[in-house]
C-alpha positions in Angstrom: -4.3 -6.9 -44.4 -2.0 -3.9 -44.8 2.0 -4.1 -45.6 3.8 -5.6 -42.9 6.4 -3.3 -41.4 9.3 -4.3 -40.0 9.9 -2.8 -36.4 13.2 -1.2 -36.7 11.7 0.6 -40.1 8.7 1.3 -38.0 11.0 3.4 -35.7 13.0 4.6 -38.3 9.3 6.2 -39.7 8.5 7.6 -36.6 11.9 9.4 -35.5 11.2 10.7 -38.8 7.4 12.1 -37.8 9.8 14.6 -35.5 12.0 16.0 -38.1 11.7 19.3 -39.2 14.3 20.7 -41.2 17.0 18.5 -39.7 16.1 19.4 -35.9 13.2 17.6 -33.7 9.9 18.5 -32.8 10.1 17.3 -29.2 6.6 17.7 -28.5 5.8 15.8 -31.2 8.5 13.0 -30.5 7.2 13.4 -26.6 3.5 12.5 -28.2 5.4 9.4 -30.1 7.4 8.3 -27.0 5.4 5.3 -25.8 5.5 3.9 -29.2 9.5 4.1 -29.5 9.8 2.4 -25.7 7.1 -0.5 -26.6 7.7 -0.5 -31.1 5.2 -2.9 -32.4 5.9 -7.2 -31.9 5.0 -7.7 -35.3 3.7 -5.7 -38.0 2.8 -2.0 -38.5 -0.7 -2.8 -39.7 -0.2 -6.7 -39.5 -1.2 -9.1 -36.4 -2.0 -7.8 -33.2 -0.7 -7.9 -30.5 -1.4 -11.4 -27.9 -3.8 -10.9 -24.8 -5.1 -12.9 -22.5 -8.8 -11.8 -23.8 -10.3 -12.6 -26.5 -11.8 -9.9 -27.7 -14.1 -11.0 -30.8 -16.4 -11.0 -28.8 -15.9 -7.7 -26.9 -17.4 -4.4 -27.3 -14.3 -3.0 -27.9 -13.3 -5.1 -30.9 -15.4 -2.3 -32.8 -12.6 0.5 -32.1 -9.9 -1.3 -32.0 -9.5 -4.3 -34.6 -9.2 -5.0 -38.2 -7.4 -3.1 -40.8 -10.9 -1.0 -41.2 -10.0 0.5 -37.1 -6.3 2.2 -38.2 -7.5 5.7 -37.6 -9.6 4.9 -34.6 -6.2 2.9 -33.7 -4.3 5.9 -34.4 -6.1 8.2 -31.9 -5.2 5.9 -29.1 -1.5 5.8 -30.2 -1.7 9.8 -30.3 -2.8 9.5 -26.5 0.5 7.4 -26.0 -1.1 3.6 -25.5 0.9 0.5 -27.2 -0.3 -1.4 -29.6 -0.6 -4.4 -26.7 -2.6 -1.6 -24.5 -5.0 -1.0 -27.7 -5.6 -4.5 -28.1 -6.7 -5.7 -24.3 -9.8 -4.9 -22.8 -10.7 -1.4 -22.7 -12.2 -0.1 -19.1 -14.2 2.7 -18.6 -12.9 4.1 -15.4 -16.2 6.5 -14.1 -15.7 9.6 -11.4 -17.7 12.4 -10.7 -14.5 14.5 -10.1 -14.9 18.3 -9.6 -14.3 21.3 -7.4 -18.1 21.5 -6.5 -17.7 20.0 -3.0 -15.7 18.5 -0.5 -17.6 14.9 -1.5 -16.0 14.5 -5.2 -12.2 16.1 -4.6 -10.8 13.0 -3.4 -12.0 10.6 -6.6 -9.3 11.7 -8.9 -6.7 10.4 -6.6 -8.7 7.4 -6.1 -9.3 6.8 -9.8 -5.5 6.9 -10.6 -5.0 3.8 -8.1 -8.6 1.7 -9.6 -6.3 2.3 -13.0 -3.5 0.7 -11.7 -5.5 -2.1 -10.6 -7.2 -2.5 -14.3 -3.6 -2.3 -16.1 -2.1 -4.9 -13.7 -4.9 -7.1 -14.9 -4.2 -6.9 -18.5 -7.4 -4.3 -19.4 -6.3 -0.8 -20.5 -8.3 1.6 -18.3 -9.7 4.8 -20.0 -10.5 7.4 -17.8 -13.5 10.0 -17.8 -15.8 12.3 -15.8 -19.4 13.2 -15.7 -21.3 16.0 -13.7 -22.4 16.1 -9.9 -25.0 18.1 -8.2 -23.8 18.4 -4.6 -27.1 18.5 -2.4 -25.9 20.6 0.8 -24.6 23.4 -1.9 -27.7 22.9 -3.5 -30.1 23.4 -0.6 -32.6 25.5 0.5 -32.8 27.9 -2.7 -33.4 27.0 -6.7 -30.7 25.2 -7.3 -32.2 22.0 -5.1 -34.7 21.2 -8.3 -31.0 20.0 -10.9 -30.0 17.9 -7.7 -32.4 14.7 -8.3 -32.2 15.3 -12.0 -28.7 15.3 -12.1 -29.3 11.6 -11.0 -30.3 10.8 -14.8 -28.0 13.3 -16.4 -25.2 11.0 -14.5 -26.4 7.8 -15.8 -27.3 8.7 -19.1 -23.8 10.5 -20.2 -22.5 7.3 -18.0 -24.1 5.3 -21.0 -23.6 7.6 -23.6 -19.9 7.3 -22.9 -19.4 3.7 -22.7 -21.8 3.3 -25.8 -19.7 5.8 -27.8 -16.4 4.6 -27.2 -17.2 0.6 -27.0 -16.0 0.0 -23.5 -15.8 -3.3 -22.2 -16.1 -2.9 -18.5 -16.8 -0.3 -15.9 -15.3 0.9 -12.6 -17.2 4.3 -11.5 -16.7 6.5 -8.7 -18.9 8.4 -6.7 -18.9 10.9 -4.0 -22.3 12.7 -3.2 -25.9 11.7 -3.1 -26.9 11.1 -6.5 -23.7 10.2 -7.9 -23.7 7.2 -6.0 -27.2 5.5 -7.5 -26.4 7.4 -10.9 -23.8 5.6 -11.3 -24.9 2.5 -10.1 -27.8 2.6 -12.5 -25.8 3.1 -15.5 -23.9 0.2 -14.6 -27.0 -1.7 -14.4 -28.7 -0.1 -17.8 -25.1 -1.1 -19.3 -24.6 -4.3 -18.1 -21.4 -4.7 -18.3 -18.7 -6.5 -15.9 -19.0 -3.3 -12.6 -17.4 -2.8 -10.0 -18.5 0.7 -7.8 -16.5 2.8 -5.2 -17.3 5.4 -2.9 -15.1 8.0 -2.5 -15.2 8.1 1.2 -17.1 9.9 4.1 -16.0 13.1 5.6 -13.9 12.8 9.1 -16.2 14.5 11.8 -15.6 18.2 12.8 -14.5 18.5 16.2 -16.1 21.6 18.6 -15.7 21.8 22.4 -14.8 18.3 22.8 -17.5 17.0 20.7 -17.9 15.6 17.4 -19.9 18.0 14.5 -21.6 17.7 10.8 -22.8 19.6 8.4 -26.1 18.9 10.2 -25.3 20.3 12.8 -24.7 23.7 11.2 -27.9 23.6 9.4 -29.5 23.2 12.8 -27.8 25.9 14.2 -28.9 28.0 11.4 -32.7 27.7 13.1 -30.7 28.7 16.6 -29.6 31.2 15.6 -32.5 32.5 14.0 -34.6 31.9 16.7 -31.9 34.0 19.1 -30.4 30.9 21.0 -27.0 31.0 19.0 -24.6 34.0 18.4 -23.3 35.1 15.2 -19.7 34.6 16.4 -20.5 31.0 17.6 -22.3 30.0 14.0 -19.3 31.3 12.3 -16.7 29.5 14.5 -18.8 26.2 13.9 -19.5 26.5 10.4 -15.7 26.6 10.0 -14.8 23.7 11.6 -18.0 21.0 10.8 -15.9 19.9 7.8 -12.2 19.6 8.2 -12.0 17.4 5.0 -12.5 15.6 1.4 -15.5 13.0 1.8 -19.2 13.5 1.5 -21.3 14.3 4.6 -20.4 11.6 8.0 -23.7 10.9 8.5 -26.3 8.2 7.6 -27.5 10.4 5.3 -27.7 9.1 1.7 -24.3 9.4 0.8 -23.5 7.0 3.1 -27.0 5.2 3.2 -26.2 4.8 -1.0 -22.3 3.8 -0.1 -23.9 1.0 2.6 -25.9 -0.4 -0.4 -23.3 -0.6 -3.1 -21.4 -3.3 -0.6 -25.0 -4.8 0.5 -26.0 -4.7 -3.6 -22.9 -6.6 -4.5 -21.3 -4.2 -7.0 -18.6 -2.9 -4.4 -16.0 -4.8 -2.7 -16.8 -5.3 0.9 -15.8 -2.9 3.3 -15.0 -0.5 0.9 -17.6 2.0 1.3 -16.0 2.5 5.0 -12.4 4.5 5.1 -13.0 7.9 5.3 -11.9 10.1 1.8 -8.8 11.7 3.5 -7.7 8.1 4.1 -4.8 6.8 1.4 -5.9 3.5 2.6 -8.9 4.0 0.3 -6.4 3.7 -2.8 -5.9 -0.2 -2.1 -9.9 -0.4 -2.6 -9.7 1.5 -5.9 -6.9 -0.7 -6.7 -8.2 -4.3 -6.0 -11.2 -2.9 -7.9 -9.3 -2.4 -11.0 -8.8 -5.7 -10.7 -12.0 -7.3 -9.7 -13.5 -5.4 -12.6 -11.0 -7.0 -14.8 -11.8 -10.8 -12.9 -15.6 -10.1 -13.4 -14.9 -9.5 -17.3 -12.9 -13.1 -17.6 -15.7 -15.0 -15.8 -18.7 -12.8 -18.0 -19.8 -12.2 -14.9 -22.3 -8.6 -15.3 -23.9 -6.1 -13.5 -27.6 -7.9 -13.6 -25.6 -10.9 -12.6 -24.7 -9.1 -9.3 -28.4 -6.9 -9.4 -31.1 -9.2 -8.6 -34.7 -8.9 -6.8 -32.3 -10.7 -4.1 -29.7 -8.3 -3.9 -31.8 -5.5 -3.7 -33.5 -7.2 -0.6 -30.1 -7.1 1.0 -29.4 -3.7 0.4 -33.2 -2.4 1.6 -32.2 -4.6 4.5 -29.1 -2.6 5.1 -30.7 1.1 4.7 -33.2 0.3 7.5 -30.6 -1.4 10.1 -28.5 1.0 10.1 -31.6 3.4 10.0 -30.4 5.2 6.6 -31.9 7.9 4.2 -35.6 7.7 3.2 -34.1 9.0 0.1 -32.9 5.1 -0.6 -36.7 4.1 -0.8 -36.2 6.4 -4.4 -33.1 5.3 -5.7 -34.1 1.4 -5.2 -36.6 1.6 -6.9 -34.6 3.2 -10.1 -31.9 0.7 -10.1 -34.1 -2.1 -10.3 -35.8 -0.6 -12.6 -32.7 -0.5 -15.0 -32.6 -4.1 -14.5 -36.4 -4.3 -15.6 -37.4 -5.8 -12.1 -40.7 -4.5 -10.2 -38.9 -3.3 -6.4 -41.2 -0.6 -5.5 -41.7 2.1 -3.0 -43.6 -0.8 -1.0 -41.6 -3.6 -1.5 -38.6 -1.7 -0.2 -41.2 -0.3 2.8 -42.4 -4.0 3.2 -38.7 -4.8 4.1 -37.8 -2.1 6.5 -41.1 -3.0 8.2 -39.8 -6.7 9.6 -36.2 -5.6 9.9 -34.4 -4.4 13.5 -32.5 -1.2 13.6 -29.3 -1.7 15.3 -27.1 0.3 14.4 -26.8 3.7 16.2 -26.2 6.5 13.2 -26.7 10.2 13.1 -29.0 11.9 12.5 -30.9 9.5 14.9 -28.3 8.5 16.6 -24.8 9.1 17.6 -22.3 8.1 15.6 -20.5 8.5 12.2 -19.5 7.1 9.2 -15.8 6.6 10.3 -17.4 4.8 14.0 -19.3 2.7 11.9 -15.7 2.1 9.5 -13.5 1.4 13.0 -16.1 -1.4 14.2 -16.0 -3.4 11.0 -18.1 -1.6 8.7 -20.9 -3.0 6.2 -19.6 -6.6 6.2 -20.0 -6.8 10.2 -23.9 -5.6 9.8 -24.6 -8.1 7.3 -23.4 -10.4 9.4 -25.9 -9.9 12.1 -28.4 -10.0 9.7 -27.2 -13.3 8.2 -27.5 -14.4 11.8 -30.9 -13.6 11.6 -31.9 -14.7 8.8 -32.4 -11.8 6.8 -29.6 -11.8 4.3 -29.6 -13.8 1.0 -26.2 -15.3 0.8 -26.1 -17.0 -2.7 -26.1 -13.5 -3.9 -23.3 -13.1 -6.6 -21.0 -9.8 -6.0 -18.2 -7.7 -7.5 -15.6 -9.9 -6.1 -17.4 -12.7 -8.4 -17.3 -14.8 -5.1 -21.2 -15.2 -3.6 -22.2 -13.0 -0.3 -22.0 -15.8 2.2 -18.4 -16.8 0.8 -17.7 -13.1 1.2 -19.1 -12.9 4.7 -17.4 -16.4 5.7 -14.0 -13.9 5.8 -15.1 -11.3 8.1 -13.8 -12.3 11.7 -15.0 -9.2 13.6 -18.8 -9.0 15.9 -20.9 -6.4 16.3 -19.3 -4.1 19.1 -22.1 -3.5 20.8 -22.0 0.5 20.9 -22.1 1.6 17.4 -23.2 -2.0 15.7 -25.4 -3.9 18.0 -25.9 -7.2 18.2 -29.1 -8.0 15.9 -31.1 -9.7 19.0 -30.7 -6.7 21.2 -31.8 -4.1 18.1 -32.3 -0.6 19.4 -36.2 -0.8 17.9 -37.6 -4.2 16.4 -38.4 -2.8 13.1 -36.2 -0.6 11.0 -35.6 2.7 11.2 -37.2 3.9 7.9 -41.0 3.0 7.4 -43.6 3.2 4.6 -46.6 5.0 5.1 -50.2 4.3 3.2 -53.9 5.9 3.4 -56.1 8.2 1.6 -53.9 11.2 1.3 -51.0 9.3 -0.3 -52.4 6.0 -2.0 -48.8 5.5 -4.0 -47.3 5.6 -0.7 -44.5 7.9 1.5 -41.8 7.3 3.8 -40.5 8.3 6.8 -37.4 8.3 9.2 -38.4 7.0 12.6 -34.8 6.4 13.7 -34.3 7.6 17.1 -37.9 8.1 17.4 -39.6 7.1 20.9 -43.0 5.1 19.9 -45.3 7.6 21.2 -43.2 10.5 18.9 -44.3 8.2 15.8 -47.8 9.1 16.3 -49.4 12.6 15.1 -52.6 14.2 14.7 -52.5 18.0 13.7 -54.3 20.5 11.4 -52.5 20.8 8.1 -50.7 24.5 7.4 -50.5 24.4 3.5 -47.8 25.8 1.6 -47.4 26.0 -1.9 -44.0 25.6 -1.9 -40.7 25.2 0.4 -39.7 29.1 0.2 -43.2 29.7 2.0 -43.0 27.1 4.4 -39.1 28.2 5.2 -40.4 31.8 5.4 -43.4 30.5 7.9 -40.3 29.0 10.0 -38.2 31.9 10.1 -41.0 34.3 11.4 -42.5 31.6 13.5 -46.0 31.9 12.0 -46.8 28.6 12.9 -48.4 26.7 15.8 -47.4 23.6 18.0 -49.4 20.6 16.3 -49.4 21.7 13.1 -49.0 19.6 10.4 -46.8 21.5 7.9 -48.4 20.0 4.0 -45.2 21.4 1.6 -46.6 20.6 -1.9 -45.7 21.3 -5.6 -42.4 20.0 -4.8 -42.5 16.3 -6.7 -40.6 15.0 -9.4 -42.8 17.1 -12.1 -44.4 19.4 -10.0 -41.4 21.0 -8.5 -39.9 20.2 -10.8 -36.9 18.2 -9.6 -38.2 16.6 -6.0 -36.5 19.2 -3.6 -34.9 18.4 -0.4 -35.8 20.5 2.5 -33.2 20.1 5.5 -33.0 23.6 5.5 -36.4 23.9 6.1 -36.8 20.9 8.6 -33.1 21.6 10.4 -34.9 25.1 11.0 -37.3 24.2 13.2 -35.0 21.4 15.0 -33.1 24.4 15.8 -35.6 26.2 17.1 -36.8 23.3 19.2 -40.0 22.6 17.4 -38.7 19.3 15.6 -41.0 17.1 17.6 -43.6 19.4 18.0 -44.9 20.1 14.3 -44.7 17.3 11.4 -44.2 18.0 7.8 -45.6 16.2 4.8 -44.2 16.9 0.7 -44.6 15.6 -2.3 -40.8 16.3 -2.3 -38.1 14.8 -0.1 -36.1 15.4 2.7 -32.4 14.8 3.9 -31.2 11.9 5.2 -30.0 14.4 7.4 -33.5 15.6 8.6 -34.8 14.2 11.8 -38.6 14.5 13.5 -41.8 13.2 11.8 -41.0 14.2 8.6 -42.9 12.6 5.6 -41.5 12.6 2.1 -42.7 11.1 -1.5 -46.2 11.5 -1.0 -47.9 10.0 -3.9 -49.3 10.8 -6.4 -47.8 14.1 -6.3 -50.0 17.4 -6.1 -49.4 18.1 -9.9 -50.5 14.7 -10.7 -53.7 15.5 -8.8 -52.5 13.4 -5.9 -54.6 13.9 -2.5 -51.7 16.7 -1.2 -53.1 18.8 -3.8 -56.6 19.1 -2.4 -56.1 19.7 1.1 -57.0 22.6 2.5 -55.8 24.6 5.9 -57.0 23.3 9.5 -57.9 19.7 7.1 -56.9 16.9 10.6 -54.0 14.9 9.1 -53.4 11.6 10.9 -49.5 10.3 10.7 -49.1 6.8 12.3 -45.6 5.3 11.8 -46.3 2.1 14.1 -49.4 1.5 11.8 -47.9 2.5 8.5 -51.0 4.9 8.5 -50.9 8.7 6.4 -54.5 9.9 6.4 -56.9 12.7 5.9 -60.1 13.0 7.8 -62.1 13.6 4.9 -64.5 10.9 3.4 -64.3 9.9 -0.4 -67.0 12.0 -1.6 -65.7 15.3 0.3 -62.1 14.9 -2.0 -63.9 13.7 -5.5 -65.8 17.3 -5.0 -62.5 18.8 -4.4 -61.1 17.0 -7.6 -63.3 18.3 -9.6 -63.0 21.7 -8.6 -59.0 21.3 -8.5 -57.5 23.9 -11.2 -54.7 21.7 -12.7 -51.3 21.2 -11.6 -49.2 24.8 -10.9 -47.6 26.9 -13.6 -43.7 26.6 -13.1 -40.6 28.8 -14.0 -39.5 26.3 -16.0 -40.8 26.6 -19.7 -37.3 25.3 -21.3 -33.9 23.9 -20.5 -32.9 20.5 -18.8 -35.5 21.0 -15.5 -38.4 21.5 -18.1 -37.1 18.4 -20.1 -37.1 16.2 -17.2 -40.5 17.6 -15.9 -41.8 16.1 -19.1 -39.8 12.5 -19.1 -40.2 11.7 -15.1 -42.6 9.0 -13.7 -44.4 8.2 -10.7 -42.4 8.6 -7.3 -43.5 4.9 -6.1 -41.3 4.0 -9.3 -38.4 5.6 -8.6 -38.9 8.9 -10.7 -36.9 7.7 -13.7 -37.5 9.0 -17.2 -37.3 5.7 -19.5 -38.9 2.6 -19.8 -35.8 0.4 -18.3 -34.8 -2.9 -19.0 -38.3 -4.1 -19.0 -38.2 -2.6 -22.9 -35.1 -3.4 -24.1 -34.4 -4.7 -27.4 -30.6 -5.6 -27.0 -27.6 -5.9 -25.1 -25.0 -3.5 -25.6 -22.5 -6.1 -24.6 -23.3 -8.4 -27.2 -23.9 -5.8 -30.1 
């Protein structure tokens, strides 16, 4: 143990730090301040500090205690912490905060208020950022392949972060698409006490009396192309479809990922719902300082909260509410962090018995702030409970069980934007999994807002080799009514990165061809995009998949009441084609992150993630 100091010589030592030839360095002395206002309790280097923790058992205890920890002690005295702040838990408090988009500009704000909540709890938040890859910046050119691999970059410096610095506990932020289940899968690869919030949805643009999203431009990007739209009208809507902070209103998956944080259990309830702009959103990020705080008393941890269970609920909610195919990936991954098997079918297998009733663009008609203004998350969960589709025993961040959780909500289903679960707008949900021959790993398709007899096609396939030539096909309309557009070398490897194509598929909406042509990809499409639109077909083409061996005019067969994706060619007809297939398609990208990832990322069914998961692990970084 080192010399015990007595406080008053303590601060006697430290006014001294700020002499310089009899005058004060105020900087320095500013960089000192904290310690003068709270002087050490008891000793220099003697006995900490009392907390209501007990930290031997901590994480942080490696940073922060013993006489062997002064100089790791001293760089959190330089950054103006008290010896009682060093000594309580220390939270990792996660944003994706940047000036890329509208989506993450609110989540510094938001952060400051979760820190509140973590210091009024006795933990001693330490804040940080990590990178985002906004999707509708991103789409339609090259920049659309880092946008599914920023998904893992997000998670791993997540980890990397925590590991480094021996946090205890994690609240994390998120704003756009793959923030959300980056974040959320750290939390699970981690697990460590988590709580998550969304930053908050966009408020709807407003033109001639109507409510508009970004989706809405997109789509009149293909008007305009196609001569229905003037230039002056596309440039007075593209100035007002997003008036502020918040990622896009939609159920796209910004939203659809936001809905599953509260149906997951590692956000609060209802606080995926205020929009961003909202300063009502700051008492979320507050009260989850402090439920992260609760969860780390009880030892209650993100696996604890992530079960096969929970992860029922939340496919549950992505289908009612008739949410982003893109969910049907990002399932998958989390699970996978917490080494449990929740496949592309078991998440399909869900949305196949579960009623779609509540009425969202791009299907339907309404918003994220509607769906906020009506009760939110907590109110859909309900009906499901009353159904019977909801597992209640569920732990979640609150460290209180779902049904407990649901037992508060007073409010029903309204009956306009949430309806009531035995008058569903469609029986089954509004995303459904799709098997056959030309995708034996399985795809997935959006059907929300669909009429039955729209979720059957039959059409001659128009290969492209990639989205630029099927975008180029759109804008000079070389195409045909019927045909089925096959958009391949676009997976996780192939591409690489997994593309999204709205710009491609909001195109031909524009031009009024969305229900007359259907599109299939080993890549993905919006939760924005709308029409027969078939994502994650797999195995991918440069895995040798099926989509790789079709040929123009081949009759493709899409049947979404049947769960059907198939190719009218027999077994013998596509081993002849295998064998004369020439290998997967020479990319761009020979170095960098996009060919790392290329080489790292597994099957799409899986969840495309790049390590083995939890299934592998050999400790737990909690109890290292």
């Amino acid at each position: 143990m080192g010399r015990v100091v007595k406080s008053e010589d303590r601060l006697e030592h430290l006014l001294h730090l700020g002499r310089r030839g009899g005058a004060y360095q105020w900087p320095l002395r500013l960089a000192t301040l904290p310690l003068l206002i709270y002087p050490l309790s008891n000793a220099y280097f003697g006995e900490p500090a009392m907390t209501k923790f007990d930290k031997s058992k901590l994480p942080s205890r490696h940073v922060t205690e013993g006489p062997a920890r002064a100089p790791h002690r001293s760089y959190y005295y330089a950054m103006g912490m008290s010896e009682e702040e060093i000594h309580q838990p220390l939270v990792g408090v996660a944003t994706c905060w940047n000036e890329a988009a509208p989506c993450n500009i609110s989540l510094n704000r938001q952060a400051q208020a979760a820190k509140m909540g973590v210091k009024a709890a006795s933990g001693s938040p330490r804040e940080f950022t990590t990178i985002t890859v906004t999707d509708g910046i991103a789409m339609g050119h090259e920049g659309m392949r880092s946008s599914l691999a920023s998904r893992e970059a997000i998670a791993d410096t997540v980890e990397l972060t925590m590991r480094g610095h021996c946090y205890d506990a994690l609240v994390g932020l998120a704003g756009c698409d793959k923030s959300l289940p980056g974040m959320m899968m750290a939390m699970v690869r981690l697990n460590v006490p988590s709580v998550f919030l969304y930053g908050g949805s966009i408020l709807p643009g407003r033109l001639d009396g109507k409510d508009v999203t970004v989706q809405d431009v997109f789509e009149a990007v293909g008007q305009h192309q196609a001569g229905n739209l003037s230039t002056c009208d596309l440039e007075k809507l593209e100035a007002v479809a997003c008036p502020s902070a918040g990622a896009c209103g939609g159920q796209f998956t910004a939203n659809t990922m936001a809905c599953v944080s509260e149906a997951i259990g590692l956000a609060l309830m209802n606080s995926s719902g205020a929009p961003a702009p909202y300063e009502s959103r700051d008492q979320y990020a507050e009260a989850s300082g402090r439920a992260v705080m609760t969860l780390l008393e009880k030892n209650i941890r993100a696996r604890d909260v992530v079960t096969l269970k929970s992860l029922e609920n939340a496919a549950r909610v992505v289908a009612c509410t008739g949410g982003s195919t893109n969910a049907g990936l990002h399932l998958p991954a989390i699970a996978h962090e917490a080494g449990i098997d929740f496949y592309l079918e078991d998440v399909c297998e869900i949305f196949r018995d579960t009623p779609y009733f509540v009425d969202l663009k791009p299907g339907g008609k309404y918003v994220a702030k509607d769906l906020y203004e009506v009760g939110g998350v907590p109110v859909v969960m309900k009906e499901l409970r009353k159904a019977g589709l909801l597992h209640e025993d569920c732990l979640t961040a609150s460290g209180n069980s779902m049904g407990e959780d649901l037992d508060k909500i007073t409010r029903e289903a309204d009956g306009r934007v949430i309806y009531p679960i035995a008058t569903p707008l469609t029986k089954t949900g509004g995303v459904v999994g799709l098997t056959g021959n030309l995708a034996p790993e399985g795809a997935i398709v959006k059907v929300a807002g669909m009429s039955e007899e729209a979720q059957v096609f039959t059409g001659p396939a128009r290969v492209f080799e990639c989205e630029q030539d099927a975008f180029e096909a759109v804008q000079n309309r070389t195409y045909q009514e019927g045909d089925v557009f096959v958009i391949r070398n676009e997976g996780p490897a192939g591409g690489p990165g997994m593309r999204e194509m709205l710009a491609t598929t909001a195109a031909l909406s524009g031009q009024g061809m969305g229900k007359k042509v259907a599109l299939i990809t080993d890549g993905r499409f919006s939760g924005a995009t709308r029409g027969f639109c078939v994502g994650h077909v797999g195995p991918e083409a440069a895995h040798g998949g099926p989509i790789a061996l079709l040929k123009d005019g081949d009759m493709i067969t899409l049947n979404a009441l049947k769960g059907e994706i198939s190719v009218a060619l027999d077994d013998a007809e596509l081993a002849e084609r295998k064998a004369q297939w020439s290998g997967p398609r020479d990319t761009i990208y020979a170095a960098g992150a996009l060919w790392k990832y290329s080489q790292l990322v597994g099957e799409i069914y899986k969840g495309a993630v790049t390590h083995p998961g939890g299934k592998a692990e050999k400790h737990a970084y909690m109890d290292l």
